[in-house]
C-alpha positions as CSV (number, residue, x, y, z in Angstrom):
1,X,-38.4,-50.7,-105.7
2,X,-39.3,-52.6,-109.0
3,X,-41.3,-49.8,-110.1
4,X,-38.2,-47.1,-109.4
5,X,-35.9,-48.8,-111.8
6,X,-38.5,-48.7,-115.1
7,X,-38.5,-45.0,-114.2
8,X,-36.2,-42.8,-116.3
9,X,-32.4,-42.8,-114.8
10,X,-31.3,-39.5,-114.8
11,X,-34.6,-38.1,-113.3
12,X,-34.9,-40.4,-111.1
13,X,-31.5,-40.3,-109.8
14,X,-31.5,-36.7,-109.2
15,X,-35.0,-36.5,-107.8
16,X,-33.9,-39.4,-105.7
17,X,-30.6,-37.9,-104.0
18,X,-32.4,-34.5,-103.9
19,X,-35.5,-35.5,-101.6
20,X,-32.8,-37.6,-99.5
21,X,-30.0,-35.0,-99.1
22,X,-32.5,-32.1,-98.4
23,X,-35.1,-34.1,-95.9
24,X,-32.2,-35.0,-94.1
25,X,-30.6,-31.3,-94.1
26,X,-33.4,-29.6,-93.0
27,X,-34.4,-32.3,-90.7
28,X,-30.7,-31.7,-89.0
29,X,-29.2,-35.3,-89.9
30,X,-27.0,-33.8,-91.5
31,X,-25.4,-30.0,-92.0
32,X,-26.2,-28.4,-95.9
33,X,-23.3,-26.2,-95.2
34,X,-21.2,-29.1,-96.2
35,X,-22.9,-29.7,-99.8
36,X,-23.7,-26.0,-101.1
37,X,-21.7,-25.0,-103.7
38,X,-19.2,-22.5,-102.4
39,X,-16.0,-21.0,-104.1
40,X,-13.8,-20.5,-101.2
41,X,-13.8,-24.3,-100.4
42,X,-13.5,-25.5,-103.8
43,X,-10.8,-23.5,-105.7
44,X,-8.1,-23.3,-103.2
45,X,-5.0,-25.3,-101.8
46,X,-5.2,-23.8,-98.4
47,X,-7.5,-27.2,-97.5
48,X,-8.0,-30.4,-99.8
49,X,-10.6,-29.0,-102.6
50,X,-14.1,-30.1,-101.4
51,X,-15.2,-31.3,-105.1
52,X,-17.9,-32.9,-104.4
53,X,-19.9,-29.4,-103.6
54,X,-20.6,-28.6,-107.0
55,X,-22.5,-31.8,-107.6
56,X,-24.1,-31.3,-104.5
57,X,-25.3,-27.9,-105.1
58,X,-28.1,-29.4,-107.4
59,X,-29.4,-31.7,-105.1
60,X,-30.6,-29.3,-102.5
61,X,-34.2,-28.0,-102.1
62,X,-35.6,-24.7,-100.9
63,X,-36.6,-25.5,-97.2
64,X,-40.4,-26.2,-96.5
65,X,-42.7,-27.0,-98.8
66,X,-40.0,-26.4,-101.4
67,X,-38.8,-30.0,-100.4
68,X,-41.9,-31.5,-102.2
69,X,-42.4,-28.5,-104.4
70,X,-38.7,-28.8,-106.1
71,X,-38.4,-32.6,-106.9
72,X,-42.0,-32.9,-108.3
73,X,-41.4,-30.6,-111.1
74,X,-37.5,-31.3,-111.4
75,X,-39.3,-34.8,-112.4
76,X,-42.4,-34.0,-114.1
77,X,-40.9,-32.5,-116.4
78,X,-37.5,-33.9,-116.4
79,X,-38.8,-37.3,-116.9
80,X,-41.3,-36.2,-119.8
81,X,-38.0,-35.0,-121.9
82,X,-36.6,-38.5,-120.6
83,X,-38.9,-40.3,-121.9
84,X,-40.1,-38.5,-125.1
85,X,-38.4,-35.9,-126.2
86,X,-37.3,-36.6,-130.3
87,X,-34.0,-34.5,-129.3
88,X,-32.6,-37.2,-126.7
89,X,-33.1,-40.2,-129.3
90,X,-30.2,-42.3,-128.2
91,X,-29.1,-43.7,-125.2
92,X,-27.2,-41.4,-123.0
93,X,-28.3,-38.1,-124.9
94,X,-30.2,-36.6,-122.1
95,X,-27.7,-37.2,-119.8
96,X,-25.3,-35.2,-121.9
97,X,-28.2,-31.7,-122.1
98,X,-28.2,-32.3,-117.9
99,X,-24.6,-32.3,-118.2
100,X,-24.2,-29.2,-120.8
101,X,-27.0,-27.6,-118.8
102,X,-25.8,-28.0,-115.3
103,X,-21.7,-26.6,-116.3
104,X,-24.0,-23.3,-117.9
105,X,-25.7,-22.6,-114.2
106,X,-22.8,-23.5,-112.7
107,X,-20.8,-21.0,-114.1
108,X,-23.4,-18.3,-114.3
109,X,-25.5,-19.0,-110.7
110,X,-22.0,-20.5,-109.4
111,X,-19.3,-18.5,-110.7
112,X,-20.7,-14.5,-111.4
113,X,-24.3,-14.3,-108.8
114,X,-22.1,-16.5,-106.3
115,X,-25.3,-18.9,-105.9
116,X,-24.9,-21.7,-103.3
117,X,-28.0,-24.0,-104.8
118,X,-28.9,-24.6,-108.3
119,X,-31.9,-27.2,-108.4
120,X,-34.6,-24.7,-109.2
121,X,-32.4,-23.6,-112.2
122,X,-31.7,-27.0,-113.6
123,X,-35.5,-27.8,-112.6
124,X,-35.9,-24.8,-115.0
125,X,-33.9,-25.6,-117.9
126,X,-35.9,-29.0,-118.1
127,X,-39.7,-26.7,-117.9
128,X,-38.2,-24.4,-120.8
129,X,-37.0,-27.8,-123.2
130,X,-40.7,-29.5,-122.2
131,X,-42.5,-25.7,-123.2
132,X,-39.9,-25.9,-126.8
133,X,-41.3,-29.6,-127.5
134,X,-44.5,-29.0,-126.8
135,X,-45.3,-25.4,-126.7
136,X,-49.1,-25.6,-127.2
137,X,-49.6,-28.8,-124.6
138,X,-51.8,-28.0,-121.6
139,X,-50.2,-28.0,-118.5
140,X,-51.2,-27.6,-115.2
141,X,-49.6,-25.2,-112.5
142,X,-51.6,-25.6,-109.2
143,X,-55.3,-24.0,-110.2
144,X,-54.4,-22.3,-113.3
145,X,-54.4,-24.5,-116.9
146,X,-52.4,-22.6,-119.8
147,X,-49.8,-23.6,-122.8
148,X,-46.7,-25.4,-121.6
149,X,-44.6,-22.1,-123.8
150,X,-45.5,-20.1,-120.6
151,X,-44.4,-22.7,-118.2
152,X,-40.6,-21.2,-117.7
153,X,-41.8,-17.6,-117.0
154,X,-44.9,-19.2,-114.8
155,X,-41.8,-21.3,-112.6
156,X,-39.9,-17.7,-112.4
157,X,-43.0,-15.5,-111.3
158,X,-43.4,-18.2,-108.5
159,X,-40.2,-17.9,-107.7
160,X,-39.9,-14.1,-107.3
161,X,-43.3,-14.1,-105.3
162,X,-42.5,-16.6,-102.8
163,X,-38.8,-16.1,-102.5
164,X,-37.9,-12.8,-103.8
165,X,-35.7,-11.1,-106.7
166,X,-32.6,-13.2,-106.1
167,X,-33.5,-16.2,-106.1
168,X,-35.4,-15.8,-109.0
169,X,-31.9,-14.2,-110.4
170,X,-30.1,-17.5,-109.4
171,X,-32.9,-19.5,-111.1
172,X,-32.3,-17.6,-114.6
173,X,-29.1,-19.3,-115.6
174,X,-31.3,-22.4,-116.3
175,X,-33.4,-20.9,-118.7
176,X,-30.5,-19.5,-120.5
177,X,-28.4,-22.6,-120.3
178,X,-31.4,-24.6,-122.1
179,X,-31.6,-21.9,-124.7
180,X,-28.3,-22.0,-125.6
181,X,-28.8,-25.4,-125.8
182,X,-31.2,-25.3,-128.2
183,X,-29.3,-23.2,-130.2
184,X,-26.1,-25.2,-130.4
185,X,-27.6,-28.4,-131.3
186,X,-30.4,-27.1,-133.3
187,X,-31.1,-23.3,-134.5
188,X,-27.5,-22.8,-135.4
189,X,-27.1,-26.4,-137.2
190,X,-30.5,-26.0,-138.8
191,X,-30.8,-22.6,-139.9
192,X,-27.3,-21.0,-139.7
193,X,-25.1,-23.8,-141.6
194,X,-23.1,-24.5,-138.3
195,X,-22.3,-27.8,-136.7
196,X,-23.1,-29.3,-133.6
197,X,-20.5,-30.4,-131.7
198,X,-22.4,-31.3,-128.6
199,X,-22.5,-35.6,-129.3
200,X,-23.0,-38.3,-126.9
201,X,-19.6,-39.8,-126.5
202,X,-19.9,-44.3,-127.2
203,X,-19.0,-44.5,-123.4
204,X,-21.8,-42.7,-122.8
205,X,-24.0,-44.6,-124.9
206,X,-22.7,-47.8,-123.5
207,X,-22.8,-46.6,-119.9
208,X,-26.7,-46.4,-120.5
209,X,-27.5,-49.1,-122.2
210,X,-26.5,-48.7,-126.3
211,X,-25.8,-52.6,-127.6
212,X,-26.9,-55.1,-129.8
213,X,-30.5,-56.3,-128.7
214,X,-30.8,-53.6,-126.1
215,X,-34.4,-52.2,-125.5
216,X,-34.9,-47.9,-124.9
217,X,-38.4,-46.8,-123.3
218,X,-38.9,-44.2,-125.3
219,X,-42.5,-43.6,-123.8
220,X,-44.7,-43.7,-127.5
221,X,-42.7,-47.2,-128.0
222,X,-39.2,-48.7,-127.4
223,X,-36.3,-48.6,-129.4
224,X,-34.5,-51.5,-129.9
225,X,-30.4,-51.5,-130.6
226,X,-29.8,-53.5,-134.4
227,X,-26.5,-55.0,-135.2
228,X,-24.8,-53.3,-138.0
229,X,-24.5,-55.4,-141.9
230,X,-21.4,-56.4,-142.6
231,X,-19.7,-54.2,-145.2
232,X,-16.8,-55.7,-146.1
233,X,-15.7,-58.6,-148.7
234,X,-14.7,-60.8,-146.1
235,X,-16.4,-62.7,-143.9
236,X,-14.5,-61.2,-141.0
237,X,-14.9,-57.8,-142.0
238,X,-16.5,-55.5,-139.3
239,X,-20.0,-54.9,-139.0
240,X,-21.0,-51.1,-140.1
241,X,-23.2,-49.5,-137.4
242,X,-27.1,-49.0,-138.3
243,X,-30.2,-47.1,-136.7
244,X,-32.3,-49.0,-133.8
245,X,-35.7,-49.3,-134.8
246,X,-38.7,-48.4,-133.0
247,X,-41.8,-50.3,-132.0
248,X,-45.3,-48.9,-131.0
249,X,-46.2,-51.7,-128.7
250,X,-46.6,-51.8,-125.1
251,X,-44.0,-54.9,-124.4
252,X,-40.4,-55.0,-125.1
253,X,-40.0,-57.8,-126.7
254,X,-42.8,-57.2,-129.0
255,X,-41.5,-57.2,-132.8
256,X,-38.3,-58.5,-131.7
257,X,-37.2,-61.3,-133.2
258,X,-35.1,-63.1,-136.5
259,X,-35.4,-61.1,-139.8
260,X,-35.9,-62.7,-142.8
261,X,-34.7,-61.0,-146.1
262,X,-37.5,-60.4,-148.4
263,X,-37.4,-63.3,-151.2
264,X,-35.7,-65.3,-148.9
265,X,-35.7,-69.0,-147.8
């Protein structure tokens, strides 16, 4: 248990639930027609709205050896963007691309192919933001070695093989929700002149750890949380926020400590 909480949250969590919820679906524990997203039990006032279904609906695997299959790369690669991806910087930013990512399959897979499961898509949003980071990186995919930019349409081919046309269909909406990630918070910003209005909200932040003193993994190093300088003339005046700083050592507490100014006592 000590070594599941150092692992990173969101990846964990949702790899977690998934291996739970499903084992004990298709092991009859429980019924899966009870957690797959459908739109008749949700958007309705015949019946008290079962909400909770389109959470659920991303924490079911295909049956089989999709159990194993699904989770392992939901977290291989969900927990390499966790961990080291320069786009989720700050505490709480990946949470907010699962969160973007998930509402896009959910209204594509959920709301136009009528979907009832959406973990292989969000597993494939993750593979296509790993292949953008790190497009020429090896990766493995069972016997075969190539560049992680082929990942996405290597997870897809596999899908339409083993499972057919639609469910590679209802897998699709992941790729495209990542994409238009990446154009919202980076081609458009970058090389159109737009903004990006996709932030991690300070709750958010909190929520996941953001404060004075506080230590990130951020898998090459930590990041460590600095109190801002006071700005104003008074001593009471508030402190102005400033960027954490980064080591590259393997403990926490590792270049943490008092800072002297430079020509100080």
């Amino acid at each position: 248990m000590d070594v599941f909480w150092t692992l990173p949250p969101v990846s964990r969590t949702i790899t977690a639930l998934a291996v739970a919820i499903s084992a004990a679906g298709y092991g009859g524990i429980i019924s899966l027609s009870q957690y797959v997203f459908f739109k008749p039990y949700i958007f309705t006032t015949k019946i008290f709205p079962q909400l909770w279904r389109p959470l659920t609906a991303f924490l079911i695997t295909k049956p089989k050896f999709g159990i194993l299959l699904d989770p392992y790369f939901c977290y291989q690669y969900g927990s390499g963007l966790e961990r080291e991806s320069s786009r989720f910087s700050q505490p709480g930013d990946f949470f907010v691309y699962t969160g973007f990512c998930a509402s896009v399959i959910l209204a594509i897979a959920g709301g136009v192919l009528n979907s009832y499961t959406f973990l292989p898509a969000l597993t494939l949003s993750y593979a296509y933001t790993f292949a953008q980071d790190n497009p020429t990186r090896q990766v493995s995919f069972f016997v075969l070695n190539f560049d992680a930019k082929y990942l996405p349409f290597a997870l897809l081919f596999m899908t339409f093989v083993m499972d057919g046309p639609d469910s590679a269909a209802s897998q699709l909406p992941g790729l495209i929700a990542a994409h238009l990630y990446d154009f919202l918070t980076r081609i458009w910003p970058t090389f159109g002149g737009g903004k990006n209005y996709i932030s991690t909200p300070n709750f958010v932040k909190r929520a996941f750890g953001a404060g004075v003193g506080s230590v990130e993994n951020r898998g090459y190093g930590y990041a460590v949380q600095g109190r801002g300088r006071a700005t104003g003339a008074g001593a009471g005046a508030p402190d102005a926020p400033t960027s954490g700083r980064s080591t590259g050592t393997s403990s926490a507490w590792s270049g943490v400590g008092p800072g002297r100014r430079l020509g100080g006592e």
